[in-house]
DRENDO-1510 file (C-alpha; in Angstrom, 1 decimal, always signed):
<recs>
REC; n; res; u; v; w
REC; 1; UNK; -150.8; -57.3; -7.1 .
REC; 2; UNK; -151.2; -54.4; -4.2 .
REC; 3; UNK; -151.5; -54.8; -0.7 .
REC; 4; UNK; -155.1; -53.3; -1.4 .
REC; 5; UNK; -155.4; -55.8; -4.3 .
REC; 6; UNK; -154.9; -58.9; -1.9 .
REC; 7; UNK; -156.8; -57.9; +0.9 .
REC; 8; UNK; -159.7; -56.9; -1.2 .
REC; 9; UNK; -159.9; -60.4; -2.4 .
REC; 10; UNK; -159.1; -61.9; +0.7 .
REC; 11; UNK; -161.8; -60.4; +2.3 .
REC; 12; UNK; -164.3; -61.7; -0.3 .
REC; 13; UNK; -163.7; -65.2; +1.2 .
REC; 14; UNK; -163.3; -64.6; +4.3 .
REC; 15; UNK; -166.4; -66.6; +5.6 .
REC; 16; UNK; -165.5; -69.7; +3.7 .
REC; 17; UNK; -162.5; -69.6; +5.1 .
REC; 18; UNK; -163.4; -68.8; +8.5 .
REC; 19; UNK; -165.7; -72.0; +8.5 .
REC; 20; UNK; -162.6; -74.2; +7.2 .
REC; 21; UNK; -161.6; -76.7; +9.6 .
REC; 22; UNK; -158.2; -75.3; +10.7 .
REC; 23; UNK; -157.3; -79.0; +12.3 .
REC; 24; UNK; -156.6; -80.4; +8.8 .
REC; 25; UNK; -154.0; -77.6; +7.9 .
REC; 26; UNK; -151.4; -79.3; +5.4 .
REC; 27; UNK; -148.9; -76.2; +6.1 .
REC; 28; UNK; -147.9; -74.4; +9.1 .
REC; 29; UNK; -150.0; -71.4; +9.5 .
REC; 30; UNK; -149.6; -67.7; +10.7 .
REC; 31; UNK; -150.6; -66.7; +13.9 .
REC; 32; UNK; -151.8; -62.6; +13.8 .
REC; 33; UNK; -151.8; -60.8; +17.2 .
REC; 34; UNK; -154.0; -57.6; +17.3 .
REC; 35; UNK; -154.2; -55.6; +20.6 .
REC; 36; UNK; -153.7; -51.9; +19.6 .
REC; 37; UNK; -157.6; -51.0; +20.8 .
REC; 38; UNK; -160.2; -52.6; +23.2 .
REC; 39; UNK; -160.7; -54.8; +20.9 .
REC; 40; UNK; -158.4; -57.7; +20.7 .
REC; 41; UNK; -158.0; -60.1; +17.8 .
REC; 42; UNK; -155.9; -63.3; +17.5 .
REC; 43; UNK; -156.1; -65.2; +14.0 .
REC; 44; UNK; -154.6; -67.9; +12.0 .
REC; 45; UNK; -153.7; -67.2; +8.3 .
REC; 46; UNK; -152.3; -69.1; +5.7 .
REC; 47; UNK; -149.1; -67.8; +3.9 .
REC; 48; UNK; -150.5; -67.3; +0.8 .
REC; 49; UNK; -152.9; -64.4; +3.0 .
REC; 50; UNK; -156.2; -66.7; +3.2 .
REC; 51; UNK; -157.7; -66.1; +6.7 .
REC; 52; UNK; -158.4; -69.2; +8.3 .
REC; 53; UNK; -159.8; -68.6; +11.4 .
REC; 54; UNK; -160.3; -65.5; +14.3 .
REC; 55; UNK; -161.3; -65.0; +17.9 .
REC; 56; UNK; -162.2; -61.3; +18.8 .
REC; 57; UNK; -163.1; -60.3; +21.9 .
REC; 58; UNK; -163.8; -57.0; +24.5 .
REC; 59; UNK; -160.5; -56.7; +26.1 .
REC; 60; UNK; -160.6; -53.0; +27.2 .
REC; 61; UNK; -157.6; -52.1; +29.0 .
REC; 62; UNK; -156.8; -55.8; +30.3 .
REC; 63; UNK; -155.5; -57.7; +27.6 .
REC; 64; UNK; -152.8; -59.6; +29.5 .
REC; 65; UNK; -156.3; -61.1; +31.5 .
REC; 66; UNK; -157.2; -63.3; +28.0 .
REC; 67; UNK; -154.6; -62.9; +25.4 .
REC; 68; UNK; -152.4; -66.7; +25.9 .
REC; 69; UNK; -155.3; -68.3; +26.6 .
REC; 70; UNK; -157.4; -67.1; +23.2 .
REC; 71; UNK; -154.2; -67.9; +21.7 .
REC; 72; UNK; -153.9; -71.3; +23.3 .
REC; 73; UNK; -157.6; -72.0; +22.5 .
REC; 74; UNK; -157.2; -70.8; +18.2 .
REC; 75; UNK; -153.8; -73.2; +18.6 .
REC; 76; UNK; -155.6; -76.0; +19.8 .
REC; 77; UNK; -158.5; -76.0; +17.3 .
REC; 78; UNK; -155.9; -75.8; +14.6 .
REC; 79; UNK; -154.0; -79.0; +16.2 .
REC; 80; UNK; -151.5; -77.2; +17.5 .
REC; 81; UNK; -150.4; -78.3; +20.9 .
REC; 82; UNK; -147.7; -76.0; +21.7 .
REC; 83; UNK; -145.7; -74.2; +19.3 .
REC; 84; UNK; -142.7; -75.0; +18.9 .
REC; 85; UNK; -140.2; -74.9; +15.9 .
REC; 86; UNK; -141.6; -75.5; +12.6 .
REC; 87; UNK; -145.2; -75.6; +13.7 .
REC; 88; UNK; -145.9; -71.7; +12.8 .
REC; 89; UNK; -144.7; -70.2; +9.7 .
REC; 90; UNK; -144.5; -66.8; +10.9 .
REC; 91; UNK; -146.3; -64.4; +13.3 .
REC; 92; UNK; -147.5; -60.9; +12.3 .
REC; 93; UNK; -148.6; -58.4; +14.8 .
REC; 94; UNK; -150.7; -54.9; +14.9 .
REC; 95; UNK; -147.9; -52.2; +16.0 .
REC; 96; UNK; -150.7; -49.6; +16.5 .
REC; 97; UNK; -151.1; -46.9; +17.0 .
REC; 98; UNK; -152.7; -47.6; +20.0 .
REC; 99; UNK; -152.8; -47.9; +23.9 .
REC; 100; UNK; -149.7; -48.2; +25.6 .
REC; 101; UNK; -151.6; -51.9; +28.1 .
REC; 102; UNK; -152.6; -53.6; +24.9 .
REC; 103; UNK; -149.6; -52.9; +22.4 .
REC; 104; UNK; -147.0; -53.5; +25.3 .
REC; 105; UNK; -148.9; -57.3; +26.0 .
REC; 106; UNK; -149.7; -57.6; +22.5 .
REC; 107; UNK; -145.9; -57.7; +20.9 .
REC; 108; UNK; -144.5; -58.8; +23.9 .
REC; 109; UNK; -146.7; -62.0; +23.4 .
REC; 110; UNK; -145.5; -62.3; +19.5 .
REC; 111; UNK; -141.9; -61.9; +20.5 .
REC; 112; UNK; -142.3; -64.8; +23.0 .
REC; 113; UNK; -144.0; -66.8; +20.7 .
REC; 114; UNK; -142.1; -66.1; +17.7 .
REC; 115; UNK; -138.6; -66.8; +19.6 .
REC; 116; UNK; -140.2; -70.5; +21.0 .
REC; 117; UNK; -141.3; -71.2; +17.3 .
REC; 118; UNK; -138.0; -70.5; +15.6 .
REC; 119; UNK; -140.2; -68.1; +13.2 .
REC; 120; UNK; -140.0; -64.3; +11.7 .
REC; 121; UNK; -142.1; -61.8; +12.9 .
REC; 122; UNK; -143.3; -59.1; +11.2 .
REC; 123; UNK; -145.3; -55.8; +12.4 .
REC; 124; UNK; -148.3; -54.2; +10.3 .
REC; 125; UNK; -149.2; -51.2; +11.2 .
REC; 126; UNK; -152.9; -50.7; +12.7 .
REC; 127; UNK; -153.8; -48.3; +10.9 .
REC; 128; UNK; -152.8; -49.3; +7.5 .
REC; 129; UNK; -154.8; -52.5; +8.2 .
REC; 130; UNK; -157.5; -50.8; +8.9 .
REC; 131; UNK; -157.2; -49.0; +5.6 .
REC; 132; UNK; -156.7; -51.8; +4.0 .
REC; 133; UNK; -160.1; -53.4; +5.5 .
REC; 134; UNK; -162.3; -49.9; +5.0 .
REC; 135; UNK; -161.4; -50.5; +0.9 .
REC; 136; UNK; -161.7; -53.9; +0.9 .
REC; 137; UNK; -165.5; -53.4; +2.7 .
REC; 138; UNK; -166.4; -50.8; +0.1 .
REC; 139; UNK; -167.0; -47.9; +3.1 .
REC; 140; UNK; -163.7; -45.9; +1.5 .
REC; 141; UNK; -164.4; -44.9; -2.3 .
REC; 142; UNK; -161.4; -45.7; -4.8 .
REC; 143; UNK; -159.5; -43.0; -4.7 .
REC; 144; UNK; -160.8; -40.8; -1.5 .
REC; 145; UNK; -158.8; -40.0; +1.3 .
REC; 146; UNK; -159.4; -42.0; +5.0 .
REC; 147; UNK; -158.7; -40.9; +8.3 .
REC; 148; UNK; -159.3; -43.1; +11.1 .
REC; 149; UNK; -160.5; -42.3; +14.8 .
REC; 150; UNK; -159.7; -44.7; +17.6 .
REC; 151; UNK; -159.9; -44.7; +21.4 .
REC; 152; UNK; -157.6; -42.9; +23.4 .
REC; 153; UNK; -158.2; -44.2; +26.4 .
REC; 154; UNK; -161.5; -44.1; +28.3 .
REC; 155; UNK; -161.9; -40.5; +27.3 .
REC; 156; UNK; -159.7; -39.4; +24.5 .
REC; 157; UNK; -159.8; -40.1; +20.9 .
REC; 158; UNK; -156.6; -40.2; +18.2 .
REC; 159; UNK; -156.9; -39.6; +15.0 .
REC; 160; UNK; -154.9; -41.4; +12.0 .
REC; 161; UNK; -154.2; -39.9; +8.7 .
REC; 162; UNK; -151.7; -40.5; +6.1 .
REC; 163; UNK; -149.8; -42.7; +8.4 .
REC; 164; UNK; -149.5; -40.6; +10.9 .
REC; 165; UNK; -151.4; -40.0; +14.3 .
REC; 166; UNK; -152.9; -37.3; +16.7 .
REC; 167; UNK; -154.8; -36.6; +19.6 .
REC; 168; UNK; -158.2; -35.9; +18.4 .
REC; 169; UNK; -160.7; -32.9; +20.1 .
REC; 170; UNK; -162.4; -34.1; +23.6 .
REC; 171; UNK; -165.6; -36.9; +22.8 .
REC; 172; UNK; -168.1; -35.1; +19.9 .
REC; 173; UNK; -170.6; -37.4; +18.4 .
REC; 174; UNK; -171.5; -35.1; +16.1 .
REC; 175; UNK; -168.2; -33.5; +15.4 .
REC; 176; UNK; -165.9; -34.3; +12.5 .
REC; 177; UNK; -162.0; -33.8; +13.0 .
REC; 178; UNK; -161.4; -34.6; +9.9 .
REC; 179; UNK; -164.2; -33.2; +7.2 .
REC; 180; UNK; -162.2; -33.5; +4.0 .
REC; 181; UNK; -161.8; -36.9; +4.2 .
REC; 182; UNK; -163.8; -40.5; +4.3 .
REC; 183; UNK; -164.4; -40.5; +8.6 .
REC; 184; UNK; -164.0; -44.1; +10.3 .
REC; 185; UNK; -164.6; -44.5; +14.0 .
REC; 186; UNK; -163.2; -48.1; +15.2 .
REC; 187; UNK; -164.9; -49.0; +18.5 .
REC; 188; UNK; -166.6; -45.6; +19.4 .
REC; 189; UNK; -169.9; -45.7; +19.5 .
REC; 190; UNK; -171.8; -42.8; +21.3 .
REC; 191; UNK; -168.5; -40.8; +20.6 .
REC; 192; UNK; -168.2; -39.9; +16.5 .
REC; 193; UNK; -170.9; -39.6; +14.3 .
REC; 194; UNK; -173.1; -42.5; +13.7 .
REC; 195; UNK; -171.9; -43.0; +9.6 .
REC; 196; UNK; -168.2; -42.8; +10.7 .
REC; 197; UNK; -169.1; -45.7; +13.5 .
REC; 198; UNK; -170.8; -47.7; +11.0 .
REC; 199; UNK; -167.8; -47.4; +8.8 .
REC; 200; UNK; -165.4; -48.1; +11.5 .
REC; 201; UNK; -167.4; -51.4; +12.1 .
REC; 202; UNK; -167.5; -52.9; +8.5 .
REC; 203; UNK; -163.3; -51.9; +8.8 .
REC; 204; UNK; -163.5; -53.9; +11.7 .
REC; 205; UNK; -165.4; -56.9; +10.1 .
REC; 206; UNK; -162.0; -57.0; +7.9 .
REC; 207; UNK; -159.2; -56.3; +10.1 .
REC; 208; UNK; -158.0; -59.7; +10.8 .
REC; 209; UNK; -158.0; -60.7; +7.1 .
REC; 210; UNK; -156.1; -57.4; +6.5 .
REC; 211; UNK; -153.7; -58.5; +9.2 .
REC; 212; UNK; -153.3; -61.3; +7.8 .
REC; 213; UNK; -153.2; -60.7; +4.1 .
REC; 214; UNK; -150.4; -57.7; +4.8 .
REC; 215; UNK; -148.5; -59.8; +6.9 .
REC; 216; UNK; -148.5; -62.8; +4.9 .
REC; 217; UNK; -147.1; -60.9; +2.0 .
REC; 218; UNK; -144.0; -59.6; +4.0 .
REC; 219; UNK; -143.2; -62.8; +5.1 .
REC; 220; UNK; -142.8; -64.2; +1.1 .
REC; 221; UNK; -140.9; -61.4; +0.9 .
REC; 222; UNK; -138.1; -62.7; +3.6 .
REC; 223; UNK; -139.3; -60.1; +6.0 .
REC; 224; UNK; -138.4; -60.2; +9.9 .
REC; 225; UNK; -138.4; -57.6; +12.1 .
REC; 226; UNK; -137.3; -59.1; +14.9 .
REC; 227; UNK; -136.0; -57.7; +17.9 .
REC; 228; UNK; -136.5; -54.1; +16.2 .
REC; 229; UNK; -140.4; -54.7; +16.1 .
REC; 230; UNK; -141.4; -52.1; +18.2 .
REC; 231; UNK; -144.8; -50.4; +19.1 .
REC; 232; UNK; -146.2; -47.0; +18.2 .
REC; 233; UNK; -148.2; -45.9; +21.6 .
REC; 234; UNK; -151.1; -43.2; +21.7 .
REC; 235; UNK; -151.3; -43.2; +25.4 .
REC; 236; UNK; -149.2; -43.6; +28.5 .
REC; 237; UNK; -150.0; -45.6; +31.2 .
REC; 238; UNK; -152.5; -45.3; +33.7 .
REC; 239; UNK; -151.2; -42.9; +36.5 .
REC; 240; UNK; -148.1; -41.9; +34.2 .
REC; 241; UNK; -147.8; -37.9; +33.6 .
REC; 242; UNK; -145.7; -36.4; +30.8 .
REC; 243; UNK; -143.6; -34.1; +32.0 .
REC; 244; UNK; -144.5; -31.8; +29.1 .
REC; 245; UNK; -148.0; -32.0; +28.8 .
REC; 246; UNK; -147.8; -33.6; +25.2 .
REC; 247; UNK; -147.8; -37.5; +24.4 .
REC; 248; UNK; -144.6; -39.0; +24.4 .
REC; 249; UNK; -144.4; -41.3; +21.1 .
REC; 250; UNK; -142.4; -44.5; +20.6 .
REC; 251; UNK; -141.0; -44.8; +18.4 .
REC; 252; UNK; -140.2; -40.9; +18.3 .
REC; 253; UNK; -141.3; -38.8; +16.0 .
REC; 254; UNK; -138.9; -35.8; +13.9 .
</recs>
């Protein structure tokens, strides 16, 4: 079975699962970190893939203000006082692309958490969770190409395509970067067209059971990235100039 393949049926119960009561877990769960955009996600999976439960929330550019304490809170409705070894099974975390605020908090979080758990950790890429999501939600067409445009900031857009990422023209609503292929916006309304937004929000709806659902399948496979888990940033920090005017990718680019 693909990736695609799993996700596709994850995503098909994801609401019964959601509304599972994650206190009467009879195996240590997952714990998926997502904080590539300005829209954070924290969920609990099982290992097989099945999405047991999610908190999303508006972070913007201050993840660090929320993230332990959404984690703390999905944790404790799961039973889970504090996790320590053998209470997790393995945590998977977004690795963007994405902002430099939330991806820096986001896996530093996971590596934390994963090293006082005693579990793997594994990184999915954003965007191929997102594309995972779009097919699963039936807004990508078997077969067609996707590209993906996120937030760059408060002002800029990226744009994602065939795993790779780049800066997108200034804010168009009405402008496509990308017309040969399927257009998904993820959090951008007012700045794409309005059927790329809708798109981007039913890829939305699925993320976290695409997070999930990848992640869970690499760790079955053995998978753990470990201390070579690293982010893909978009954007530099606030107040941080490139000395040559382009955006300085991590990890770098050939």
């Amino acid at each position: 079975m693909t990736a695609a393949t799993t996700v596709a049926a994850t995503a098909a119960t994801t609401v019964a699962a959601t509304a599972a009561t994650t206190a009467s877990l009879t195996a240590p769960p997952i714990l998926a970190i997502e904080t590539a955009t300005t829209r954070a996600l924290v969920a609990l999976g099982t290992i097989d893939g099945a999405l047991l439960s999610v908190d999303e929330w508006e972070a913007g550019h201050r993840h660090a203000e929320e993230l332990l304490v959404r984690i703390g809170a999905l944790l404790a409705r799961a039973g889970i006082v504090r996790p320590g070894p053998g209470v997790l099974a393995g945590i998977v975390a977004g690795t963007g692309p994405g902002g430099f605020t939330g991806l820096r908090v986001g896996l530093a979080t996971a590596h934390g958490i994963a090293r006082a758990a005693a579990a793997p950790l594994v990184g999915i890429p954003t965007g191929v969770a997102l594309a995972a999501a779009a097919r699963a939600a039936g807004v990508v067409p078997p077969g067609a190409e996707a590209a993906f445009l996120l937030p760059a900031g408060p002002v800029g857009r990226y744009l994602v395509r065939d795993g790779r990422a780049t800066l997108a023209p200034p804010d168009d609503p009405t402008g496509d970067p990308a017309p040969d292929a399927v257009l998904v916006a993820v959090d951008l309304p007012g700045r794409a067209p309005e059927q790329a937004v809708a798109r981007g929000a039913a890829a939305r709806e699925g993320l976290a059971a695409a997070l999930v659902a990848l992640g869970a399948a690499r760790l079955r496979a053995g998978a753990d990235d470990g201390a070579e888990l690293a982010p893909e940033y978009v954007t530099m920090p606030r107040g941080m100039a490139v000395a040559t005017g382009e955006v300085a990718w991590s990890p770098a680019r050939p």
